[in-house]
N, C-alpha and C positions, 0 to 999 in steps of 0.2 A: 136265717143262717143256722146250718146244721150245727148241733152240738156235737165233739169227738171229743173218744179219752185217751188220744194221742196226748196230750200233755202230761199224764198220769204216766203214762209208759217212757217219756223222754225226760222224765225227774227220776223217776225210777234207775232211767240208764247212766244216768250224769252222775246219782248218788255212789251209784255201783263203781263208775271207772275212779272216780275220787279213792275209794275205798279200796280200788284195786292198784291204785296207782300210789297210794301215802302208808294203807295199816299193812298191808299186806306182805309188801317186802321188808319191812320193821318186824314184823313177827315171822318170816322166814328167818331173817339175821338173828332173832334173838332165839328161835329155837331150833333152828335147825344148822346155825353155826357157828354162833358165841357159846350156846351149850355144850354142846360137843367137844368144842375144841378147849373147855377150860376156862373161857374168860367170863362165865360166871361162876358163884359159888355152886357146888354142887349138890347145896341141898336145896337150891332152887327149883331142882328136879324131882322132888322126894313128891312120891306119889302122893301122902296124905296132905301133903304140902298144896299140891295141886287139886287136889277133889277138893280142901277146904277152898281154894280160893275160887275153883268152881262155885260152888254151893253161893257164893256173894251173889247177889242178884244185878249188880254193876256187870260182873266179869259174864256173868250169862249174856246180857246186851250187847256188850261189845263181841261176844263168839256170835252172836246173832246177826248181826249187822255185817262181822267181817265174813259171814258167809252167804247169807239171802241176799245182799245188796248186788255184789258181784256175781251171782246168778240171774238176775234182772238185768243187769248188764251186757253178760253172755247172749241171754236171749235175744236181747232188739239189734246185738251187732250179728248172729246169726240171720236172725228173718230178712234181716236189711241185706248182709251178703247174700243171700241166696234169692234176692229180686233181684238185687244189681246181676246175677251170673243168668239169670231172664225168666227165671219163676214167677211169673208175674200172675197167672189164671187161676192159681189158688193161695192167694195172698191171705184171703180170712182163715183157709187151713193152716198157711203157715202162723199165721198171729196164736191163733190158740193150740198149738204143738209148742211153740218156746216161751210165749208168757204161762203158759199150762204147768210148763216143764220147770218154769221161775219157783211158778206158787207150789207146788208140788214139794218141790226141792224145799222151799221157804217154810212150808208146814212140819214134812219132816223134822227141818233143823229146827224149829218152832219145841215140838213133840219131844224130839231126845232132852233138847234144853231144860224145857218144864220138867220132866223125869227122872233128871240127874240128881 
């Protein structure tokens, strides 16, 4: 029996939709609307406020996850649409253009992280 790392890429996408589905809109609401609008305190936004709580190596993880994970996710619901619409002849190109485009992305956000 052939071995495949199709299981590697459908953990990958399961972790992503979780992530995309629970931290994501909790951290839209909390900063992109309870901020703004007053219902937190306003030094919650205080810039050195924020680069300290960057700096935790906790709060780096969780930026890392809430970003690379739903990038892995994007990509296998991509490759997956674009068979089903009948791409099927270059299925191993499309695998390494969106998981490529995952780890890329995942490096990236990987790099600024360590940096900051």
């Amino acid at each position: 029996m052939a071995k495949s790392n199709e299981p590697i890429w459908w953990s990958l996408f399961s972790a992503g939709g979780v992530v995309a589905a629970l931290l994501i809109p909790v951290h839209i609401f909390l900063t992109g609307i309870a901020g703004p609008l007053g219902w937190l305190p306003p030094e919650a936004f205080d810039y050195a406020r924020l680069q300290a709580l960057l700096s935790h190596p906790i709060t780096r993880l969780y930026c890392f996850v809430l970003i690379s994970l739903p990038l892995f996710h994007g990509a296998h619901r991509i490759r997956f649409t674009l068979v089903d619409l009948g791409i099927r002849g270059v299925d191993m190109l499309l695998a390494v253009v969106c998981y490529g485009a995952a780890i890329a992305g995942t490096l990236v956000t990987a790099g600024i992280l360590w940096n900051f």
